[in-house]
Structures are given as C-alpha cells and as structure tokens.
N, C-alpha and C positions, 0 to 999 in steps of 0.2 A: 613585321610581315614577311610572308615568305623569298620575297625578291629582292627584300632590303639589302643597299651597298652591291647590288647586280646591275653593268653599266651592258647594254640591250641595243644590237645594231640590226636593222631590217633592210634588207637589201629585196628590191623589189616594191613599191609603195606605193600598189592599186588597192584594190579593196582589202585582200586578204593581208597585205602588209598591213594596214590599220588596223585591221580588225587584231593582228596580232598584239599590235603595239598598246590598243587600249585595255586587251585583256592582260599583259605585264605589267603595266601602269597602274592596273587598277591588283593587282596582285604585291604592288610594292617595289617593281624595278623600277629602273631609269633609263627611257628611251634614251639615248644620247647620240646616235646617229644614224642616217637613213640613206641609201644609193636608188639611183633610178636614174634612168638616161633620158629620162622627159624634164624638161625645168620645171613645167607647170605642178607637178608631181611634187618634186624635190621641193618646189615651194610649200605647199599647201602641208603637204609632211611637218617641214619645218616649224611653219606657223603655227599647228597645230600640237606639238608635243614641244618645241621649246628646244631641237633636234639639230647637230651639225648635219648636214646634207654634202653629198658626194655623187658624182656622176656615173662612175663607175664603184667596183666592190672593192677593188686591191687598194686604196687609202682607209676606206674603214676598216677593213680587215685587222690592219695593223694601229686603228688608233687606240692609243692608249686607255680609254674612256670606256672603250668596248671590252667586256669579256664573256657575251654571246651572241651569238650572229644567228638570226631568225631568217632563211631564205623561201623568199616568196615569188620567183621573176617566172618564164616558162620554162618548163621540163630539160630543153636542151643546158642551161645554166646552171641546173644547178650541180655538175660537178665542178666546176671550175673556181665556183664561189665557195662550194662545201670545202673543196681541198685545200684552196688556200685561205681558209677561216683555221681548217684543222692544223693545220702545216703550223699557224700561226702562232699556235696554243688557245685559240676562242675556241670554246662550246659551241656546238651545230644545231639548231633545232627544222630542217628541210622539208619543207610541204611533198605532201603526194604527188604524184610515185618520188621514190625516189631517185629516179632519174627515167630519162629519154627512151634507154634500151639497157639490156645486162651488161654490157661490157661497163658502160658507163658504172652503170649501179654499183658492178665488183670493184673499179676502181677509186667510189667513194670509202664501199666498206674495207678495201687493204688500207685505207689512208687512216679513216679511223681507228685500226684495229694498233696501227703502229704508233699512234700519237694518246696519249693520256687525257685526250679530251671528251668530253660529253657527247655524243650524239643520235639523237635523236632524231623519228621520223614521225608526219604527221597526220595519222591515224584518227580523226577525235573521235568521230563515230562510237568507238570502243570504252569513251566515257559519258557518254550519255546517262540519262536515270534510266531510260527503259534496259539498257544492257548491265547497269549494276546492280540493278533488281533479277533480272536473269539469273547473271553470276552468283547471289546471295543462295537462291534457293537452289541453282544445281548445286553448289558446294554442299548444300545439306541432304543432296540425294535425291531431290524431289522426281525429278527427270529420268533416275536412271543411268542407262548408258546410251549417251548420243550415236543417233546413228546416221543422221543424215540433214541438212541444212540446204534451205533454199533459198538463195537469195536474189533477190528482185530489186536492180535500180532502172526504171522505165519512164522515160518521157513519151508522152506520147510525140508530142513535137518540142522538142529543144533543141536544138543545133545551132550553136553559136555558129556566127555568119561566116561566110568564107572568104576570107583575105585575114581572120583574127589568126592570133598563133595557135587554135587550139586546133585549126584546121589544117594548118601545116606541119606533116610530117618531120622535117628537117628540123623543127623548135618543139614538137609536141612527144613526135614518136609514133601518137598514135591519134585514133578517137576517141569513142564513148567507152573502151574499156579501157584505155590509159585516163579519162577523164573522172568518169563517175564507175564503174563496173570496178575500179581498184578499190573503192570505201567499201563494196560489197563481198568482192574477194578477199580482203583483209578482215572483216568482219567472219568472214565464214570461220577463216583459217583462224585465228582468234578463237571463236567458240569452241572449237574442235583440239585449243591447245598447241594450234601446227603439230598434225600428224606426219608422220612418215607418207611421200605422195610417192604412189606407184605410178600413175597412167595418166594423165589429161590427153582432153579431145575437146576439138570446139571449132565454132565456125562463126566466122565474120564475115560483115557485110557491108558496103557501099552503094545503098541503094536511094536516097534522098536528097544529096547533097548536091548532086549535078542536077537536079530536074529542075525546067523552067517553071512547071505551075506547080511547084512547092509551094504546099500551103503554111504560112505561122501565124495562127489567128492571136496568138500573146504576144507576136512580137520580140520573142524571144532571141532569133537572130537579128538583132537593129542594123547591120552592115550588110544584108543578105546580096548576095551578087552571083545569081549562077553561072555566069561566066569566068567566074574567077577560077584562078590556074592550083590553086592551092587546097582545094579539096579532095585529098587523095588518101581517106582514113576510116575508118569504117564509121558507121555510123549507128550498129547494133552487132552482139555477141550473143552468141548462146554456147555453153560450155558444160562440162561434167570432166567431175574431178575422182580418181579412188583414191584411196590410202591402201597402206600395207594390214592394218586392222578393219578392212571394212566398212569402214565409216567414208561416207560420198556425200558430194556440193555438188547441185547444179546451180549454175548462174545466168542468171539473165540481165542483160544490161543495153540500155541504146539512146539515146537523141532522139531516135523517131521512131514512131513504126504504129501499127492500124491497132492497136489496145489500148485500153484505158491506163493510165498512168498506173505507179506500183512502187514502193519504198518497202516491199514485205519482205519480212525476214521470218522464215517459220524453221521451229530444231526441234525435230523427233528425236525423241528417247525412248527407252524400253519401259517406264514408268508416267511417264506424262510427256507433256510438248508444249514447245511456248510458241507466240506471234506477234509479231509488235514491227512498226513502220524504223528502219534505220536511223538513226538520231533525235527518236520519239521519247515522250516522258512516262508508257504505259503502256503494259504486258498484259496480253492473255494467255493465261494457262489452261490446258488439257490434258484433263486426267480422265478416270473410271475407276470405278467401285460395286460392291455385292452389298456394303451395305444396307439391309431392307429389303432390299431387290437391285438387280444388275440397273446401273442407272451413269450416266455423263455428270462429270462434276468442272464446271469451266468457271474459274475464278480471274478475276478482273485485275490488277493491280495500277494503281496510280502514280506518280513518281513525283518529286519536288521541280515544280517547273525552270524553278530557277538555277538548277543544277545542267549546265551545260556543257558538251565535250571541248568545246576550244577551251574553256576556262578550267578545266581539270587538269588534259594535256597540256597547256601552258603552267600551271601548279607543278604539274610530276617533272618539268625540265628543269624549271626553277630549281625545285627542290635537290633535284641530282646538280645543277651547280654547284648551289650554294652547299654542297656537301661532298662535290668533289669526284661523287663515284657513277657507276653507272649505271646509266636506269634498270628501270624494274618490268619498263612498258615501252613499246612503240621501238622497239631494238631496232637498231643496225641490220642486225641476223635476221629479225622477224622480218624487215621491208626487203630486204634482199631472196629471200622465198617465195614472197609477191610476186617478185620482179621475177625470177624465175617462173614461176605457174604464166605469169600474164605471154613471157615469152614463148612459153609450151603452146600455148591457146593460139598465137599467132602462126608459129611451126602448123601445127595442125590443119590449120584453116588452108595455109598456103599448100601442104600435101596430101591433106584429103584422109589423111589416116591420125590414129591416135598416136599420141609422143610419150613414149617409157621416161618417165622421170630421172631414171638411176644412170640414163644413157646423157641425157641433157646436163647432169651431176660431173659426169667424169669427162663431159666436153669442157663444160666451164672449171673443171681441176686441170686439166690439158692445156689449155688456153691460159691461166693462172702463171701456169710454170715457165709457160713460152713466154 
C-alpha cells in the first residue's frame, strides 16, 4: 500500500487529528504517535490507533518511530511544531492556513526550503471529484480561457462560540476568512493556476459576534457567551482579486450573515463555465451552440462518491514520502500566496483602499533579508 513502513505522528488530536490518522491508516501508514495537551484526548487517541502519546510536540518530533508529522492544533502552533518537525528531518503535512499571519507563514516556508523534507499544506478541497472532473475537461479545452471565478463559503449562522480558539485572534489570527474563506481562496487561486496577482481589495466585518440576541438556531456555537473578551475577528469578507492577465476572484466568505447558506464555486471561461458546491461530487457545465439554431447546452456530471479530498491529499503526501521528493500539490509556495492574498484583504479592510500586490512582494523580500 501506499503508506507501507511510513511511521505517522499527529500532533493536535481533536477531530481533524483523527480524521487524519484514519485516513493514513487506512492508506497503509502506521500511526505511531500522537501530542495534545488534554489527557482525555491523548487517551482516546491512544486507545484508539494503538499510538505513543505525548503531551507536547518536541518528544514526538524526534521519536524515532515517526517519519511524518501531520499538524492539526490552532493556527498560532503551527510554526513551531512545523519547524521543529522540519529541523528534525520528519516530513510536514500542516492543516489550513498555514499559519496565524505571514511572517509566521515565511518562516515555516524558509525552514522548509533549507531542509530536504516533505512539506506539505492542507488544501483537500482541491481533490474532490467535482474539481477532478473540472480539471479533466478544462485540460481538454472545454472551458476556454478562464476568466473569472467566484467563490462562495457562507454560513448563514456558524460562528463557533466565543472563548473557542477560532475566536481568538492571538491563536487563530483571524475569523471566517482564516477559517473557511481560505478553502475558497485556495480553491480560486488553484483553478486559475496561481496567476500573477496585481491588486486585491476587500473588506471585513465584525458584526455578530458581540450581539446579545444572536440568534443559532443549529446550535452551531455550543459555547456561545456574548460576553466573552475574545471575539475580536471578523466574522464575514468580501473581496476581489486581479491578476496581471485579467483574470479576477471574487470571494465571499462569513460565519454569519442575513443569506441563505452557499458552497458555490462558479469559472467562467471563453467557451463554457462550470458550477458545482466546494468539496461536492458533481459539476455543472455551461456552454452554447448554433447547432440547429442558437440554443444553451448545460450538461450534468456526476462524480465517484467515494472519492474524497482528505483521502487523496493524504495519498499525494504519502506518496511524496515514501519517494522522498516534493510534492506535486498543496506546495509550500502555493500556501504561502494564500497567505499573502488573505494578508492583502486584511491590509485593505483596515485602510479602506486596494493593496498593490508587487508592493506587499517587496515588503515581505524586505522583511526576508532583515
């Protein structure tokens, strides 16, 4: 199998820690140890893959058993854990974003660029069936030339409650667009190939968080406390992005806000245009014809359900271990432009005008050298 004789360390082992470790396991690696600073945690971890456990990350780092290190904890951890995994000689695979803020971010990608290891970000959206069904047929021209992508992650009400880390700035960084609006801004920049980005503009909001009669009729935030000190992050974005070819993202993304929920992803091109919900198993496409007479031709596509992106993006890390070289997908480089654009949007918001990309470029080469 493909993770066969790969010893697999998870640092971080709430839901997304497990959900990593089954989809390795069942790929063929060997969980063999797991860090989290909760015992109850560490326990059930334990019991449940057969797993040394650790309280913090600098003993798994270095145990001999481990030779990848899957980080799952919040946003502010994970340079510290990524660097000294990297330092270590372990293989990285770091959840979304990847990291807190840019500085952070730069100095996981310097660490990775100077060490021979693996590393990888995590992206999965981008292996879905509905987006490898996408891919197939732009690759054969279907589409044309892309020219503009819209991408849509909306809750109508989701806001995890305030006192959790996603609410706190100091461990999160950010809100809804370091939370869920990065799957969709990766996802753009992705389709589009990471263009060359001229311009971003955007603007964020904190408008739900503090309010007493906050309604959550799902129950979504289970910890909800409007009093709490630690909701200081936005809670919806709206953004637009150019490139140096023309080609533009708008993004919408929030926790909250008075519309009906939205996972759309819709890409215009000069020949046709697709649409399909982010992490979904099935595309619509939109084209036109003279055939017969001028007429709309929208064809359906359905995808293998069992085809899912944490289980692909865990396959393509594997695979770049157990072979030594570096990925193909979910780059260093590629999460680090994220990081960049998500930092643009923020710049923005905060001075009310658009942020020149090439200007934001030679701060962080400036910054680099110092």
């Amino acid at each position: 199998m493909i993770g066969a004789g790969i010893g697999v360390g998870v640092v971080g082992l709430g839901g997304m820690g497990h959900l990593h470790a089954r989809s390795v396991t069942d790929l063929g690696a060997d969980v063999v140890a797991g860090a989290d600073l909760v015992g109850e945690q560490r326990d059930r971890f334990g019991d449940e893959f057969g797993a040394k456990t650790y309280e913090t990350h600098e003993k798994l780092v270095v145990d001999d058993a481990v030779d990848a290190v899957i980080v799952t904890t919040p946003n502010r951890f994970h340079e510290p854990i990524a660097v000294d995994a990297l330092e270590a000689g372990r293989h990285v695979l770091v959840e979304k974003p990847l990291a807190h803020n840019l500085e952070s971010a730069e100095r996981i990608a310097a660490t990775a660029a100077r060490t021979d290891a693996v590393c990888m970000v995590g992206f999965h959206n981008r292996h879905a069936a509905s987006m490898a069904m996408f891919e197939e047929q732009d690759a054969r021209g279907r589409f044309g030339d892309l020219t503009h992508v819209e991408a849509n992650y909306v809750r109508r009400r989701g806001v995890p409650g305030p006192g959790s880390w996603f609410t706190d700035p100091d461990l999160s960084g950010g809100g809804a667009l370091l939370d869920i609006g990065v799957h969709a801004l990766d996802l753009a920049l992705y389709t589009l190939d990471f263009p060359e980005i001229t311009e971003v503009s955007g603007v964020t909001r904190t408008t739900f968080g503090t309010r007493e009669d906050y309604a959550d009729p799902d129950g979504f935030g289970d910890n909800w406390n409007a009093e709490a000190e630690t909701y200081e992050v936005d809670d919806s974005v709206s953004a637009f992005i150019r490139t140096a070819d023309g080609q533009t993202i708008s993004l919408e993304a929030a926790w909250a806000t008075n519309r009906e929920e939205s996972m759309d992803f819709r890409i215009r091109g000069t020949e046709g245009g697709a649409q399909f919900d982010i992490g979904d198993t099935d595309v619509r496409i939109f084209e036109t014809g003279t055939a017969g007479c001028d007429h709309y031709a929208d064809v359906s596509l359905s995808g293998d359900p069992s085809l899912t992106g944490y289980t692909e993006q865990d396959k393509q890390f594997l695979r770049a271990v157990a072979a030594g070289v570096a990925p193909e997908t979910n780059t260093i480089e590629e999460a680090l432009t994220v990081q960049r654009v998500i930092d643009a949007i923020y710049r923005s918001s905060e001075t009310g005008r658009s942020v020149s990309f090439s200007e934001l470029r030679q701060e962080d080469r400036t910054r680099v050298r110092q």
